[in-house]
C-alpha positions as MATLAB code, in Angstrom:
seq = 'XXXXXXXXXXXXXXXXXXXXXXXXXXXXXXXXXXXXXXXXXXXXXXXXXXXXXXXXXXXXXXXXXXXXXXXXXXXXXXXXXXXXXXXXXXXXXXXXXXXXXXXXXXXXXXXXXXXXXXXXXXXXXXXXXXXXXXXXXXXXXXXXXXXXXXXXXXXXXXXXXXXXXXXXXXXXXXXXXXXXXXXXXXXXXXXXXXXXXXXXXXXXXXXXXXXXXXXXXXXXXXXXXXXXXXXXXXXXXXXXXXXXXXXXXXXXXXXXXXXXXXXXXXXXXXXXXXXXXXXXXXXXXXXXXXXXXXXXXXXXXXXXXXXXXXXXXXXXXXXX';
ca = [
     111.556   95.647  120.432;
     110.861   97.956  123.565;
     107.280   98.125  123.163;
     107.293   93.767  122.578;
     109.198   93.188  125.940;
     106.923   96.055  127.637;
     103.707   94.011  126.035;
     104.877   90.457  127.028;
     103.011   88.049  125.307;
     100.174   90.171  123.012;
     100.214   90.373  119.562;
     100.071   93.486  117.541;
      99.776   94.447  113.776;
      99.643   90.692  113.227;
     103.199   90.367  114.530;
     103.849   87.497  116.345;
     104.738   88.411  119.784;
     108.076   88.753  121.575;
     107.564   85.466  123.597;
     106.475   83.634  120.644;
     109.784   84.621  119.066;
     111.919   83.799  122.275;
     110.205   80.395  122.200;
     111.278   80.154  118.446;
     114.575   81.113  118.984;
     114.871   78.496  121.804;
     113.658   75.771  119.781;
     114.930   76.198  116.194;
     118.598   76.476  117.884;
     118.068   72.532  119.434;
     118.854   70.090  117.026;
     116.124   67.723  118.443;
     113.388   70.149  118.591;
     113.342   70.788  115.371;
     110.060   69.197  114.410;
     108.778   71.585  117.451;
     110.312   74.501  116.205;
     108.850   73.754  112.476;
     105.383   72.858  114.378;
     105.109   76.338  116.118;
     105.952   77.978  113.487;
     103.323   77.095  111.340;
     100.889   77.739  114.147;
     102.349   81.448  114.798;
     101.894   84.674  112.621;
     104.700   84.066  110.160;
     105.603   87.701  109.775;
     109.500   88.674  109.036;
     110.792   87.540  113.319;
     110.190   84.446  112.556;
     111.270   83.409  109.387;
     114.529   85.001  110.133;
     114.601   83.070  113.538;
     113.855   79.750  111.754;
     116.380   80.668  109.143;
     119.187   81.189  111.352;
     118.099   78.001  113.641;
     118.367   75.982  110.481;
     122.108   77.545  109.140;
     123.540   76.813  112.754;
     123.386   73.345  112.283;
     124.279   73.529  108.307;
     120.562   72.481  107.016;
     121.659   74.805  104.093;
     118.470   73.471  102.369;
     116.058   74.344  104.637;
     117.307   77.946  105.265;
     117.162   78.709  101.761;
     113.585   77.536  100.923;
     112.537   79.885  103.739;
     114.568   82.560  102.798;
     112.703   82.198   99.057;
     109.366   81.704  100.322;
     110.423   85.042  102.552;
     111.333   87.195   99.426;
     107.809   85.798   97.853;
     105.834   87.088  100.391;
     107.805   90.312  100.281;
     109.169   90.363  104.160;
     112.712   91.976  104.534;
     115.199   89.498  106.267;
     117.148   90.748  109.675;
     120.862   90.769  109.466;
     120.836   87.413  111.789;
     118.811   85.735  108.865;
     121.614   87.084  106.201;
     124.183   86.272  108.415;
     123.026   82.654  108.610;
     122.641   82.536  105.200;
     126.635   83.310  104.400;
     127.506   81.028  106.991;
     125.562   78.158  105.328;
     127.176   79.492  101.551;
     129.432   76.433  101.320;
     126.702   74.245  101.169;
     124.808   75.922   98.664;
     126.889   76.671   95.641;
     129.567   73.837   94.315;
     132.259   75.665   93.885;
     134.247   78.726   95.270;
     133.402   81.159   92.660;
     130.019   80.872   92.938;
     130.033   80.342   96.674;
     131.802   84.002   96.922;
     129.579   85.583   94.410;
     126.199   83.999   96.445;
     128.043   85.541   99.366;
     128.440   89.090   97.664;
     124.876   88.569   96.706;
     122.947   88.494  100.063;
     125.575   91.407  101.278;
     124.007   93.249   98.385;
     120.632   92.495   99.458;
     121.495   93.736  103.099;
     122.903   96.598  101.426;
     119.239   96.985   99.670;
     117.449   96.642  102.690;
     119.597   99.388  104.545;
     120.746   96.345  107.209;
     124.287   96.825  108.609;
     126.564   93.802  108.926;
     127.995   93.282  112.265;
     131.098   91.367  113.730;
     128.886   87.826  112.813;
     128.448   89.150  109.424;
     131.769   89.734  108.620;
     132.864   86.299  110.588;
     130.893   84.296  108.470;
     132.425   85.868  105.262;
     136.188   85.320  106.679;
     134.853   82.059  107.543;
     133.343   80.801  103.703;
     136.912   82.065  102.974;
     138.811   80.154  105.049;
     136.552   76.833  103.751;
     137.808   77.742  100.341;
     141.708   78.408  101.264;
     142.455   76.197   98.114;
     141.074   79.167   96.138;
     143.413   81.683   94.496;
     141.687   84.266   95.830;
     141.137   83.486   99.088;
     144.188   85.323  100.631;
     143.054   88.636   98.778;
     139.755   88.729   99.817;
     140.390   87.857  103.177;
     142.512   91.041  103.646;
     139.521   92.526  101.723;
     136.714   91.835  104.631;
     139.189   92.635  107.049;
     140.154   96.625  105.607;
     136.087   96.707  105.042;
     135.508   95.738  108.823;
     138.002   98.354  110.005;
     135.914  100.709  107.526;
     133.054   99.792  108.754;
     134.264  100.252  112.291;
     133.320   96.822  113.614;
     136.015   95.605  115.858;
     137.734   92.221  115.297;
     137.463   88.985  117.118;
     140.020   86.728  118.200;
     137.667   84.554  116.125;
     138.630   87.133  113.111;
     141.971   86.439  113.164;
     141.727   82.595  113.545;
     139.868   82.663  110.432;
     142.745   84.605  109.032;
     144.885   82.299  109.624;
     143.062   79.029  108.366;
     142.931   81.293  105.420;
     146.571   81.515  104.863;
     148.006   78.647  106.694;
     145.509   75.246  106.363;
     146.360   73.933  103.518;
     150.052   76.003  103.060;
     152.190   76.618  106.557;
     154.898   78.602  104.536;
     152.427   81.140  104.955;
     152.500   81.169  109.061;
     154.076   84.537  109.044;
     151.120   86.378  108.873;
     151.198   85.526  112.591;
     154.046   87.866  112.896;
     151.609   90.273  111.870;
     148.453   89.658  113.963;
     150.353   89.423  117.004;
     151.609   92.625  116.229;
     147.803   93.889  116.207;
     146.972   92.067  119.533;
     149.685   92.705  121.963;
     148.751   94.216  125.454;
     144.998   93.931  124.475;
     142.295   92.556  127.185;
     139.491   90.322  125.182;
     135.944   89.269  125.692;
     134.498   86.180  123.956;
     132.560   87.924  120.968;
     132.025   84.710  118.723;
     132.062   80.921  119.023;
     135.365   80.837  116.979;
     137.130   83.317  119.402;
     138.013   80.234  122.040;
     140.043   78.362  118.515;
     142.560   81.202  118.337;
     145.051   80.218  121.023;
     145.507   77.186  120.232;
     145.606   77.397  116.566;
     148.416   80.070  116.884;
     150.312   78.010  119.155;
     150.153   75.127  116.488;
     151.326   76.983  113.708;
     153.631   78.558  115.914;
     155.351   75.215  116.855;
     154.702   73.100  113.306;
     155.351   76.327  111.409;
     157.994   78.822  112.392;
     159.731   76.866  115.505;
     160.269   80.665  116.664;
     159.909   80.545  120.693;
     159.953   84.136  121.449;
     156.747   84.427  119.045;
     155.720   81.010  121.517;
     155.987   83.540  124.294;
     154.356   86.208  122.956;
     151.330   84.147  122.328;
     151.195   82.708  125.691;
     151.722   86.295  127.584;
     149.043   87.724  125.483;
     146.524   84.476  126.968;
     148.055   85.556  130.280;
     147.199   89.161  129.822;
     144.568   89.817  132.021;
     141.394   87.546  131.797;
     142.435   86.404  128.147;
     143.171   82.538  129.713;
     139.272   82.847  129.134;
     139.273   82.568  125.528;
     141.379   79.400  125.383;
     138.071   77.146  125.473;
     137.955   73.609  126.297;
     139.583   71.214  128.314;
     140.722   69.746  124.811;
     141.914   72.917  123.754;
     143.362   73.679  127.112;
     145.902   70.583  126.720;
     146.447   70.752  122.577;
     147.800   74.472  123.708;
     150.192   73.269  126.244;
     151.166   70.318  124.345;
     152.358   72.186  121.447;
     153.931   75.020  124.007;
     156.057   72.554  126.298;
     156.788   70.872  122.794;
     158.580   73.815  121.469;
     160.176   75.022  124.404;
     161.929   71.689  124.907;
     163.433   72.200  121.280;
     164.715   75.657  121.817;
     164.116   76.855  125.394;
     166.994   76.977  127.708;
     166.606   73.569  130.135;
     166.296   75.842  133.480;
     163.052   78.176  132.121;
     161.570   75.122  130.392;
     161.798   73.219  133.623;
     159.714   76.683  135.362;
     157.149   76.990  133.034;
     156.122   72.940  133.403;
     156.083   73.316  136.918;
     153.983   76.054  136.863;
     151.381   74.255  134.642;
     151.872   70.635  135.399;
     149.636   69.157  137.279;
     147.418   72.188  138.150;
     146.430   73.020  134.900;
     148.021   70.579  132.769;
     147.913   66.962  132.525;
     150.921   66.161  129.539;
     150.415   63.343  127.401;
     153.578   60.898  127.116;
     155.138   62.402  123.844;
     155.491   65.705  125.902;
     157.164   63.905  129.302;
     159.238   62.194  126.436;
     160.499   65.546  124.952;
     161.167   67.216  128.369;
     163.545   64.242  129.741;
     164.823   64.160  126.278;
     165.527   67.926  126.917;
     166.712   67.086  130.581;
     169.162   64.531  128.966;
     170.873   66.733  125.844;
     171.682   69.276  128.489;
     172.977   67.168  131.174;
     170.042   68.784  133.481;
     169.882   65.573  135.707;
     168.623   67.275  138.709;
     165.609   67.332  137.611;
     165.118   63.571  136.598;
     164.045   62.862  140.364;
     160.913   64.997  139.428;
     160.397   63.411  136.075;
     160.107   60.317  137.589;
     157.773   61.681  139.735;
     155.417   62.293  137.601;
     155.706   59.687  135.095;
     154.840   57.463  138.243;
     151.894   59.817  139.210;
     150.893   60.175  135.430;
     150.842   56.289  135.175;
     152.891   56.683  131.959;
     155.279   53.464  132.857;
     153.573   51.312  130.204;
     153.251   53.803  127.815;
     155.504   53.929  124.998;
     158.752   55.018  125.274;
     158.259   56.585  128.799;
     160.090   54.992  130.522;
     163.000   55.774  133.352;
];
């Protein structure tokens, strides 16, 4: 790879050139340039680059089909695959096979090919098997196996995500809450830790924690655990989205005003609200329901406040 950036453009040994591949890269990861990826890439040496390239292009946006007639028309002219291409491929492995049996052994397959080809899986690697998992919660052994990639990435020594653990927990807890206590557990791994965004699915963790937190174990020191760990340091970062941003709060303010005393409820909304928070009118509803069960009328003057500045008069329910 040194001696393609040093080179620029040129070709050598028939290999198609490091801009070529940039270009390819660029192109097969746009949706709508498809046709432009698929057009320079039949006008380029197709040598191992860029079939992987135009593999993983076509897994990011699930065109399972197309990634694995290149992968098979890879093997047939005997190129090896990079771990991006593999990695692709597992990510695309509910698509392929019908059910999860098959989708897990196809998944065990192409790690054994990586295996063959001396290619190491990294953190994406590893995602993307957590991830097929967490697709196929419904399975019986989805739970298992789950624990299973995560031991072999500690072997391994590849450090978890945030996105690694939010796969963990769709695992375990999408289609059976009973199972939130695993939370428990991963908090206990990520306490007093700084993170950097490592993967896409690193900015759903917060949020989904704070869910299952609030649907699932109505447990408000855990609720404040999660939040100092997003406070801890630059980890308000990883929270992602304006969407995600306010689902967060909304299911934070929402458990507080079920179990928080009225006085540190009433400090944490004014920290957030308006600055960072805009609350939708079931959460004003639940804090002046809060205000009212423990006789906290001082502050209704700055409920009212807000419902007026929120324009939440005609909304249902808000009212004062």
């Amino acid at each position: 790879m040194t001696r393609d950036l040093q080179d620029g453009n040129k070709k050598s040994n028939g290999d198609c050139s490091f801009l070529e591949c940039s270009e390819l890269c660029v192109l097969s990861h746009l949706k709508y340039s498809a046709r432009m990826a698929e057009q320079l890439f039949k006008e380029m040496e197709q040598d191992s680059r860029a079939f992987s390239t135009m593999i993983a292009g076509a897994s990011k946006f699930n065109n399972a089909d197309r990634a694995t007639s290149l992968f098979a028309e890879m093997k047939e002219k005997g190129l090896p695959a990079t771990t991006k291409a593999y990695t692709g491929l597992l990510s695309v492995s509910n698509y392929v096979k019908e059910d999860s049996e098959m989708r897990w052994e196809y998944a065990i397959q192409l790690l054994g090919m990586m295996n063959s080809e001396r290619l190491k899986p990294n953190l994406y690697t590893m995602n993307a098997m957590l991830a097929l998992l967490s697709q196929n919660s419904r399975w019986r052994r989805s739970l298992q196996l789950s624990l299973k990639v995560l031991a072999e990435m500690r072997k391994l020594k590849i450090e978890p995500s945030l996105g690694t653990y939010y796969y963990l927990l769709m695992s375990f807890c999408s289609n059976n809450i009973s199972k939130v206590n695993i939370l428990y557990e991963i908090m206990n791994q990520l306490e007093g830790k700084e993170f950097e965004i490592q993967h896409p699915a690193d900015v759903s963790f917060f949020t989904t924690a704070m869910e299952l937190c609030f649907k699932g174990t109505m447990d408000k020191d855990l609720g404040h655990r999660i939040h100092n760990l997003l406070e801890f340091k630059n980890n308000c970062k990883l929270l992602g989205n304006a969407l995600s941003e306010s689902l967060y709060f909304k299911f934070y303010l929402r458990l507080l005003c079920k179990l928080e005393d009225v006085d540190e409820l009433m400090e944490i909304y004014e920290k957030y609200v308006p600055n960072t928070y805009t609350p939708e009118p079931s959460v004003t509803l639940a804090v002046i329901e809060a205000i009212h069960l423990n006789d906290a009328y001082l502050y209704l003057p700055k409920m009212c406040s807000d419902v007026l500045f929120f324009e939440q008069t005609e909304r249902y329910k808000v009212s004062y």
